[in-house]
C-alpha positions in Angstrom: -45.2 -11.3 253.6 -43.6 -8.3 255.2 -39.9 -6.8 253.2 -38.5 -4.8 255.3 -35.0 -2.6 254.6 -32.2 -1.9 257.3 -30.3 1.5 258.1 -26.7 1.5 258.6 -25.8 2.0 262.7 -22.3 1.7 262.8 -19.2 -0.3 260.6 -15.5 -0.3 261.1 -15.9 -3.9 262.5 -13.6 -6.7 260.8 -16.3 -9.8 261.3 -18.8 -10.0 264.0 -21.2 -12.7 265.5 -23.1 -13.9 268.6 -25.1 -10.5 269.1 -26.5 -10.2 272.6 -29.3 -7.3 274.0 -28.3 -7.0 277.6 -28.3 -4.2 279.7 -29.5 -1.7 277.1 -26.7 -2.8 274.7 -26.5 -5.2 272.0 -22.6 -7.2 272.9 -21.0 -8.4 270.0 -18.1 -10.1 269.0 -15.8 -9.3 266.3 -14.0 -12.8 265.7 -11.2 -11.6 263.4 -10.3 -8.4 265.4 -10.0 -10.9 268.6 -12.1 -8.4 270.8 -15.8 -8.3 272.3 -17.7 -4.9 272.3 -20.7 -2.9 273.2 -22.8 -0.8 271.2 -25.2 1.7 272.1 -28.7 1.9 270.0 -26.8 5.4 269.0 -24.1 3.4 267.9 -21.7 4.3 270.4 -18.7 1.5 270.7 -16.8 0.2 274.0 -14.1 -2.6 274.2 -15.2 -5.1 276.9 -11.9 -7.4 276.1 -9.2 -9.4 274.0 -9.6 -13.0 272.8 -7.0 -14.2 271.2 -8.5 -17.5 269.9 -11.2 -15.4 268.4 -14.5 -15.0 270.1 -17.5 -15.9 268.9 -21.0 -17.2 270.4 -21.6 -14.7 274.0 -23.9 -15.4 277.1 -24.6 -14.4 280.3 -24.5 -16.7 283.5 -26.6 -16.4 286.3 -24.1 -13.7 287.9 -24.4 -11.6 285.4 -20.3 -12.5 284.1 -19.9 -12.4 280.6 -19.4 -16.0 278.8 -17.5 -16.2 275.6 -16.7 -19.0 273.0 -13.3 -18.8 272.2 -13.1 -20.3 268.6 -9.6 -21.5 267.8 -8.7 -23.2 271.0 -12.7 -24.8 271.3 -13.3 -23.6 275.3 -16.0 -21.4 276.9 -14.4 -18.8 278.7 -15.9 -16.5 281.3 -14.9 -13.0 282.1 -16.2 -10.8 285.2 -13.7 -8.3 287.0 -11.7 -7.9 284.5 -10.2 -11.9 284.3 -10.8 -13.9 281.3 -10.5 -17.3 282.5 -11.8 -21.0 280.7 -14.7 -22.3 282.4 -14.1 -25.5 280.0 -12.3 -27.1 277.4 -15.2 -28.5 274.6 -12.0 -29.9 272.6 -13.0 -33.7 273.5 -16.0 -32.8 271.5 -15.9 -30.2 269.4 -14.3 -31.5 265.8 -13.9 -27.7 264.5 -13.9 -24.2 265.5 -16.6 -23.9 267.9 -19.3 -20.9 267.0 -22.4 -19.9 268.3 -24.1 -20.7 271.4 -27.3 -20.2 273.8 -27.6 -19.6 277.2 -30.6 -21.0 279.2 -32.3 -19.7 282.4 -30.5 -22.2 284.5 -27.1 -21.1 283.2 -26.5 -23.5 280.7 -24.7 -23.2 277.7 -25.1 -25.1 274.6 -22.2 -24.6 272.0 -22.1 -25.9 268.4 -19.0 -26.8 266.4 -17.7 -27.0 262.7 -17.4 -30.6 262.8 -14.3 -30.3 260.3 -11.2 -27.8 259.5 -13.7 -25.6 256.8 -11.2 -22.9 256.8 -8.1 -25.2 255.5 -11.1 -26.9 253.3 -11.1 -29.8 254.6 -13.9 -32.8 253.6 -17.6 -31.7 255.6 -18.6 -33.8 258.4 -21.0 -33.6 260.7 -20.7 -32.0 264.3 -21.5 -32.6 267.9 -23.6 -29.7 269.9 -22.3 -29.6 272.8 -24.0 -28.7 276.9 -21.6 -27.0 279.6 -23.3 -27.0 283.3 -22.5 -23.7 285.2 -19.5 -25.1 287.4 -17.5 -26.2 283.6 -18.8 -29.7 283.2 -19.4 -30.4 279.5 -21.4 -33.2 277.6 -22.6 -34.0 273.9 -26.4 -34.0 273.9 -26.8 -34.2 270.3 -24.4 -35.5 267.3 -25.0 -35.7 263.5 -25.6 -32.1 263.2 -24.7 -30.4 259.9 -22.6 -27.0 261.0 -24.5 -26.5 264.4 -24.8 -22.5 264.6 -27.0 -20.3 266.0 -29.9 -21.4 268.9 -32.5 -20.4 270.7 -34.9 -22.0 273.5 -37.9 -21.4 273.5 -41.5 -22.3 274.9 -40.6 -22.1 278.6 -37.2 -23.4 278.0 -38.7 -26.5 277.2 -37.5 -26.7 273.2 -34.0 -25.7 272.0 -33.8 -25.1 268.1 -30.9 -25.0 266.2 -29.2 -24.2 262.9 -27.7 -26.1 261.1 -25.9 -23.8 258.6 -25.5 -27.0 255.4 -28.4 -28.6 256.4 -30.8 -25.5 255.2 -32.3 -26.4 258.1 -33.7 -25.6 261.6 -34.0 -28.6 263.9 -35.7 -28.8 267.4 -35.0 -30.6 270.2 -37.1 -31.6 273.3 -35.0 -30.3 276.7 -35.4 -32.7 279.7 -35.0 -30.9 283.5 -31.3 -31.7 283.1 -30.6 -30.2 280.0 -30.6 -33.3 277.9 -31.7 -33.4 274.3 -34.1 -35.4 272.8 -37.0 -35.5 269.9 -35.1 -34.3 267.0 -37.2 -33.1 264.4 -37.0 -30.3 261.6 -38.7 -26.9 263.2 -38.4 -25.6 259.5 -36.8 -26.2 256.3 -35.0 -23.7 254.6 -34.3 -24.8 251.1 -31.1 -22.6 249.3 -31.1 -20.5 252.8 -28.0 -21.4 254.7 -29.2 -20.5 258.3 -26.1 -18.4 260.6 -27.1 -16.5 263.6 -30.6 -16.6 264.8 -33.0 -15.0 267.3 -36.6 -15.5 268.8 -39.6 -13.0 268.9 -42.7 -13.3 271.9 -44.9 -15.0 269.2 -42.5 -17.6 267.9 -41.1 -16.5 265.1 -37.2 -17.2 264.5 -35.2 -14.4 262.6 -32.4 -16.2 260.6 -29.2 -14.9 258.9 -28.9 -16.6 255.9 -25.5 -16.4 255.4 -25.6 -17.6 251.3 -28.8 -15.5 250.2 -27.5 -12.7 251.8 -31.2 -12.0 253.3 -32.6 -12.2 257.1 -35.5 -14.5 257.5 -38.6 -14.9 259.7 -40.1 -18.2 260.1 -42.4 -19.9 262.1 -42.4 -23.6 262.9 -43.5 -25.7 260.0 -41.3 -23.4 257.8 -43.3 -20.3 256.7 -41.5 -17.3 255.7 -43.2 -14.3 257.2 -41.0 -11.5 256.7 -37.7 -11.0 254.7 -35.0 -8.4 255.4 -32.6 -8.5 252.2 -29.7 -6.5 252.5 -28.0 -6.0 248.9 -25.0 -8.4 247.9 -24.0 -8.3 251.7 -23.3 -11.4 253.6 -26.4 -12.1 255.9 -24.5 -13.3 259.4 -25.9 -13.2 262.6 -29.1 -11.1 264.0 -30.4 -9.8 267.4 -33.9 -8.1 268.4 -33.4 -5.6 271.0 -33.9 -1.7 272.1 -35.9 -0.3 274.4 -39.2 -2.0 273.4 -37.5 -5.1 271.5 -38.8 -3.9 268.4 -35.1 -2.9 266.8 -33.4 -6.1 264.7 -29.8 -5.7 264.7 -27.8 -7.1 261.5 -25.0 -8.3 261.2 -23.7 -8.4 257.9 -20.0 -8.4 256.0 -19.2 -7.4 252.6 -15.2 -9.2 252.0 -13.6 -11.8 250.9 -11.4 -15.0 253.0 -8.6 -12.9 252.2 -9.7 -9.6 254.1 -10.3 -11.4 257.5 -6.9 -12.8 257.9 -6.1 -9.0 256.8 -8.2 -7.7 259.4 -9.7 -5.6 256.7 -13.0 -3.9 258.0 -15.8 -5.2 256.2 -18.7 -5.9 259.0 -21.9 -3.4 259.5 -24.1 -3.5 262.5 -27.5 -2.3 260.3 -31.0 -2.0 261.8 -34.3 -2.3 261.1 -37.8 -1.6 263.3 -39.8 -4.9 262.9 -43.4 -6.1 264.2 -42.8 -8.8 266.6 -40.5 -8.2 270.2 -37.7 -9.7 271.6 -38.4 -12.9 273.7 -35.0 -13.2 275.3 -33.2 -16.1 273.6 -30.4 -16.0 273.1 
């Protein structure tokens, strides 16, 4: 098994998630300064725009506008020419603060929910993941889903997996021509690991931010760790392959407390490291 260590590329960032490689630079959302960004691989930041509601999950539809999950308020919003509109309102579903999401090659979104009020600390319950078409028309195509996070689809868009964060688990789905779910099974069990953000590389593996362990995984399906990427005491949150050849895993980690977010106290790195296995485009 491969350990690998990151390099700081650039901090100052409250909380971030939903990392996206497009168009030579990784977006990112930083959820508790209410604004999307780009960064260079040098590290170079741009504001792309305000979201009040706090952003979270990103994607790209098929022309090329940026779509955003806007947490608090549970809608996917899309923003091209400088408009931030809502393409849909996932509040008939979503039972908590949405989060992460994937985009698939037909424009697709799936977006994963709480399930429950976890900041207030409310009692767990289990969450819906939730599909919007392209023109704003939204479905659940899964339920019973502990803390649906980050995705991915993979194998010719053909299986979707998915993290749920308290399950310790990665679970698969079979996708149907129009975007339904079916199948479920466990693509990999994750014991104490507490899976966050994840990404996919060209031979299958799925990075995952273990959020708890405060280490980025590689696993393949069945469940074998391949690689590790610890990163010190600092909280493991969402990850990203990108660069010019694919090679570069973006980090996303935080070192803070509850406390510091509602602060707006920086405490979020973007950190890198050059791994073995490229980018296969999800999400």
């Amino acid at each position: 098994m491969a350990t690998y260590q990151t390099s700081k590329l650039v901090d100052g960032f409250v909380f971030l998630e939903g990392p996206r490689w497009h168009q030579g630079k990784l977006w990112v959302s930083d959820m508790w300064d209410y604004t999307v960004y780009t960064v260079t691989a040098s590290g170079a930041r741009e504001r792309v725009c305000k979201v009040d509601e706090r952003p979270s999950g990103l994607g790209f539809a098929k022309d090329g506008s940026l779509l955003i999950v806007s947490m608090a308020n549970r809608s996917l919003l899309r923003y091209a020419n400088g408009k931030l509109e809502r393409l849909a309102d996932l509040s008939p579903w979503a039972t908590g603060d949405c989060n992460d999401m994937v985009t698939d090659a037909q424009g697709r979104c799936y977006v994963g929910n709480f399930g429950y009020d976890l900041l207030a600390g409310a009692a767990p319950a289990t969450a819906k993941l939730v599909c919007v078409e392209p023109d704003g028309r939204a479905r659940s195509v899964a339920d019973g889903l502990n803390f649906p996070n980050g995705a991915v689809i993979m194998n010719g868009g053909r299986t979707l997996v998915v993290a749920e964060t308290f399950g310790h688990c990665l679970t698969a789905f079979d996708v149907a021509a129009d975007g339904s779910l079916s199948n479920r099974r466990c693509f990999a069990a994750l014991g104490e690991h507490t899976p966050d953000g994840i990404c996919l590389d060209k031979d299958g593996g799925i990075w995952v931010a273990s959020f708890m362990t405060d280490v980025f995984l590689r696993v393949k399906d069945g469940g074998a760790v391949t690689d590790t990427v610890p990163v010190g005491g600092r909280r493991a949150v969402a990850c990203q392959l990108g660069g010019d050849d694919g090679r570069t895993l973006f980090c996303l980690t935080y070192d803070g407390t509850i406390d510091d977010l509602h602060h707006h106290k920086p405490g979020a790195v973007i950190e890198t490291v050059r791994v073995e296995h490229a980018a296969a485009g999800s999400p």
